[in-house]
C-alpha positions in Angstrom: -31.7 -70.2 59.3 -33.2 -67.5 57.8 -36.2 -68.6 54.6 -36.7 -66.3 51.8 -39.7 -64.8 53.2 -38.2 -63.9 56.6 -35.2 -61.7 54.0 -37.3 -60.4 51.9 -39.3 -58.6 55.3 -36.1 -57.3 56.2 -35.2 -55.9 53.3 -38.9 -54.4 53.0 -38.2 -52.6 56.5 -34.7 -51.1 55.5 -35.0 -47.7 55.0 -33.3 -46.6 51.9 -30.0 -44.4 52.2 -30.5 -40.8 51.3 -29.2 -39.5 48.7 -26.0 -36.9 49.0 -27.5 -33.0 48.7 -26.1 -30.8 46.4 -24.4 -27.8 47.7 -26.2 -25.1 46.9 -23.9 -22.6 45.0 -24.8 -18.9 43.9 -23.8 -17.8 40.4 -22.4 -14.0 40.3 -24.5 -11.7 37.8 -21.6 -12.1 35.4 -21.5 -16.0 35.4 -25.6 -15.7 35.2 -25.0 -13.6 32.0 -22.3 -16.5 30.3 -25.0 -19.2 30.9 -27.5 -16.9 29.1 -25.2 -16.5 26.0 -23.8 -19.8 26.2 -27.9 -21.3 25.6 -28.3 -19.1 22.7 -25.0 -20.2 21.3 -24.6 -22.3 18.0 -24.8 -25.3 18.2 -27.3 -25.0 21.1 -26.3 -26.6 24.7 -28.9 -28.3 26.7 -30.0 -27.0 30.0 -28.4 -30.7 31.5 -25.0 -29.3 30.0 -25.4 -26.2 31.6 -26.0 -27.8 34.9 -22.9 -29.4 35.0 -20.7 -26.5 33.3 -21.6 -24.5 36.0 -22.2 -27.0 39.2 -25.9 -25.7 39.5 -29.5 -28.1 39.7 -31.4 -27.7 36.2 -34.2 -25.7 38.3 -31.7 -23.5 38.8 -30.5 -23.4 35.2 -34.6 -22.8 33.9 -34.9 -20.0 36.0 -32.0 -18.0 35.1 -32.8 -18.4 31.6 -36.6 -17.7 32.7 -35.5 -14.0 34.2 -32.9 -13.2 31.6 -34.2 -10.3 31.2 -33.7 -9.0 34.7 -30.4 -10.4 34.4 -29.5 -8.3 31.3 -30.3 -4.8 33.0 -28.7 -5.8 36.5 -25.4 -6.4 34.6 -26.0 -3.1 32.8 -26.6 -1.2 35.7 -23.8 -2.6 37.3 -21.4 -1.8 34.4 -23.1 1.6 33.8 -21.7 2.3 38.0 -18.4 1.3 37.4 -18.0 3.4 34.4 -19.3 6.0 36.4 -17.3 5.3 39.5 -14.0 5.1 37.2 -15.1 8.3 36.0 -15.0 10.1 38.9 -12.3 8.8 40.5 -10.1 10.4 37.2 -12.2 13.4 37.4 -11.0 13.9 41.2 -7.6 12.4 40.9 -5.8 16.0 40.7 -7.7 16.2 44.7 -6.4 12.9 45.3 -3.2 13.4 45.0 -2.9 17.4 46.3 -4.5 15.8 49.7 -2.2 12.6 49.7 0.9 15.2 49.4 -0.4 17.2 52.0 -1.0 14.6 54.3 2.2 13.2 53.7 3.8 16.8 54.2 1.5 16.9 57.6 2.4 13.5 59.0 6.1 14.4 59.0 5.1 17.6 61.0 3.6 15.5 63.2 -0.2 17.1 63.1 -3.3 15.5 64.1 -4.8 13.1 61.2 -8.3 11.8 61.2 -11.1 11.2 58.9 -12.8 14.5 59.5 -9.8 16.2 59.0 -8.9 14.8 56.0 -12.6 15.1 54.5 -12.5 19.1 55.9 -9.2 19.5 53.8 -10.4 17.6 50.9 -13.4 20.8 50.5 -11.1 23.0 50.9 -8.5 21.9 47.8 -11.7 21.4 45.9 -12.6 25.0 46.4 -9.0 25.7 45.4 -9.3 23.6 42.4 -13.0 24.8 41.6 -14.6 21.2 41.8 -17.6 22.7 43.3 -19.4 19.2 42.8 -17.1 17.1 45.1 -18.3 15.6 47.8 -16.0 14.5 50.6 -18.4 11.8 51.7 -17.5 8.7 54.1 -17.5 6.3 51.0 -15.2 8.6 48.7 -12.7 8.8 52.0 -13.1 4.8 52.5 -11.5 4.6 48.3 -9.2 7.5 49.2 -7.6 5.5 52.1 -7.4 2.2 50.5 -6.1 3.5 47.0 -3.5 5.4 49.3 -2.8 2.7 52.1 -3.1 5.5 54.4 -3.4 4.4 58.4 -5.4 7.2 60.3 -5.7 7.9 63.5 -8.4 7.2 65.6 -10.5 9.8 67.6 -9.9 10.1 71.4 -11.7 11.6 74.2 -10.5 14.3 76.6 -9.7 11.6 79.5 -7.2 9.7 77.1 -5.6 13.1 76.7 -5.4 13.7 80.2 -3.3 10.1 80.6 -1.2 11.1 77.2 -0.4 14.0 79.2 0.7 12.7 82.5 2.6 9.6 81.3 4.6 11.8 79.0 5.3 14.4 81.7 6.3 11.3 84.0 8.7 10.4 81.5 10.5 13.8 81.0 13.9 13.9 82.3 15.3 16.9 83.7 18.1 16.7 81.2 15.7 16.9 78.4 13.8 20.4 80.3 17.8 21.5 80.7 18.3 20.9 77.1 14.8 23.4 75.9 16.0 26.4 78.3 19.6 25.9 76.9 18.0 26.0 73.3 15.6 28.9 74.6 18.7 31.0 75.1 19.1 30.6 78.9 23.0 30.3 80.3 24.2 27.3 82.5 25.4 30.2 85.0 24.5 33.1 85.9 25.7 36.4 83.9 26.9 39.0 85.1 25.1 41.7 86.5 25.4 43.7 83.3 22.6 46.2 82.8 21.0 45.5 79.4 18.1 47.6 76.9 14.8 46.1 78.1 12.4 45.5 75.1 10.0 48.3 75.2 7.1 45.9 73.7 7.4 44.3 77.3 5.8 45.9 80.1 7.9 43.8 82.5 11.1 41.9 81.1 10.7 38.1 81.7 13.6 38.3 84.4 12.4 40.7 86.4 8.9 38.9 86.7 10.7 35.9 88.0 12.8 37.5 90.4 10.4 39.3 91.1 7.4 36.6 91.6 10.0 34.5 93.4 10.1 36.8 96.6 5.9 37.0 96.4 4.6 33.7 95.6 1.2 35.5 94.7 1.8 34.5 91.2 -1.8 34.5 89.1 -3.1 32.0 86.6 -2.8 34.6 83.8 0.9 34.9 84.6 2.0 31.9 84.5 0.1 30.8 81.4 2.3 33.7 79.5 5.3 33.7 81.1 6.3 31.1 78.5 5.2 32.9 75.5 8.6 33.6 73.7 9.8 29.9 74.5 10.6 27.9 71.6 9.5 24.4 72.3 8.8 23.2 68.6 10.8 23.3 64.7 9.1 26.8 62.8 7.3 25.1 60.2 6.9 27.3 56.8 3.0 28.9 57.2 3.0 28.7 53.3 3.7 25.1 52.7 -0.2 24.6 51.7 -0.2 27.5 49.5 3.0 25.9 47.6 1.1 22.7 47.2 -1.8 24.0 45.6 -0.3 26.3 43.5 1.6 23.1 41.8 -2.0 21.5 41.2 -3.5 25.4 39.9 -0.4 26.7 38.0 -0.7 29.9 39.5 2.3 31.6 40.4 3.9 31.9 43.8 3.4 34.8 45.7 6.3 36.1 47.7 5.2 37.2 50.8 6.0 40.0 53.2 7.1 37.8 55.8 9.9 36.0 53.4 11.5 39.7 52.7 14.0 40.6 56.0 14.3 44.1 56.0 15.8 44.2 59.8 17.7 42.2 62.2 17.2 43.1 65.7 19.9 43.0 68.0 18.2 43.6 70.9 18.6 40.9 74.0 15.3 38.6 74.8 14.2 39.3 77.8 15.3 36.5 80.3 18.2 35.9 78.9 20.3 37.1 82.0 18.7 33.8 83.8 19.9 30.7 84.7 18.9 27.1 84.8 18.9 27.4 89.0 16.4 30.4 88.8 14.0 28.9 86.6 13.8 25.8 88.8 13.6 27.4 91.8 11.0 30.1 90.4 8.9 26.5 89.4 8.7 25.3 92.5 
């Protein structure tokens, strides 16, 4: 059985519990600035009531109201940037929106997009649009992208390239190669041997190379990287798209060009054209 004295040791050698520790919790300079101008409200609030309007220890509470001043001009500067960020951002919102149509314009033509790109344009329509103080830095091209919800593409390296290349040559089919020539002007079968007006820009006609190459299989570098020249393997796109986009951000007037005016049609054969599909594979190979 257990006397007084014997419980009143034990209860000597407990340890007390520790108390629970407040969270520590950091006001924004925004909240700092409502506790400020709620203390020099009327009627005045104690410090303790501040503590537990805003969840904060009264230590916390005497020095906030201890570096008001500091307070003050941080939330002034910070206002006095906004201002001057929203400022800008309405100064250059003409760019904004000339470079989002063009990259929505380029995307469909399926160019190359990146960051540098984008920032290399953007100088360019500034020139265009005389805003000789832009500056197409990484943090104006960061707001750009978000305000846009544009998705760029990541740079690559030349080995990337190289495996872009082979797996899309791997899945060609022959169909799709017999599809281009057909498009290119070549016939299914052979023609006729029909003499034809050779182009006299051409110093040898395209099917005369080929027959010709395919009895001496001597065939140089240089000669095979231009036999291909005339080949249409992608849409025409209109060169002056980016001069019609600026020119509905300038108000200048569009410019007809010389290359819009047709003043011939030539009737003259392409060179090549008396080839089939059979001599073009067989010259491949």
């Amino acid at each position: 059985m257990e006397t007084p004295q014997k419980k009143r040791k034990l209860d000597q050698n407990e340890k007390p519990s520790p108390s629970p520790k407040r969270a520590r919790k950091e006001l924004s300079i925004e909240n700092k600035m409502n506790l400020i101008k709620d203390y020099g409200s009327v009627p005045k609030i104690s410090q303790k009531d501040l503590s537990l309007k805003y969840g904060i220890g009264k230590a916390t509470v005497c020095n906030i109201l201890k570096r008001k001043d500091t307070y003050r001009a941080q939330y002034e500067e910070n206002i006095e940037s906004k201002r001057k960020r929203h400022a800008s951002l309405s100064k250059f919102s003409d760019l904004n929106e000339l470079l989002f149509r063009w990259f929505k314009d380029a995307r469909e033509m399926k160019l190359p997009l990146s960051g540098p790109i984008l920032q290399e344009k953007a100088m360019e329509f500034a020139q265009e649009l005389n805003l000789l103080e832009f500056k197409a830095s990484n943090g104006w091209l960061e707001s750009w992208r978000l305000r846009y919800m544009t998705k760029l593409c990541k740079e690559i390296n030349v080995l990337k390239a190289i495996h872009w290349i082979k797996k899309s040559w791997n899945e060609t089919k022959s169909t799709t190669i017999e599809s281009c020539l057909r498009d290119a002007g070549f016939p299914l079968e052979a023609p006729s041997n029909v003499d034809e007006p050779e182009d006299p820009d051409d110093e040898i006609p395209l099917a005369d190379l080929v027959q010709l190459k395919s009895k001496d299989q001597s065939v140089q570098i240089t000669e095979i990287n231009d036999v291909d020249d005339n080949l249409a393997t992608e849409p025409a796109f209109d060169c002056d798209w980016e001069s019609d986009l600026i020119s509905e951000f300038t108000g200048d007037p569009l410019i007809e060009s010389d290359d819009d005016v047709v003043t011939d049609i030539s009737t003259e054969v392409q060179p090549g054209s008396d080839m089939n599909h059979t001599n073009i594979f067989d010259s491949l190979k």
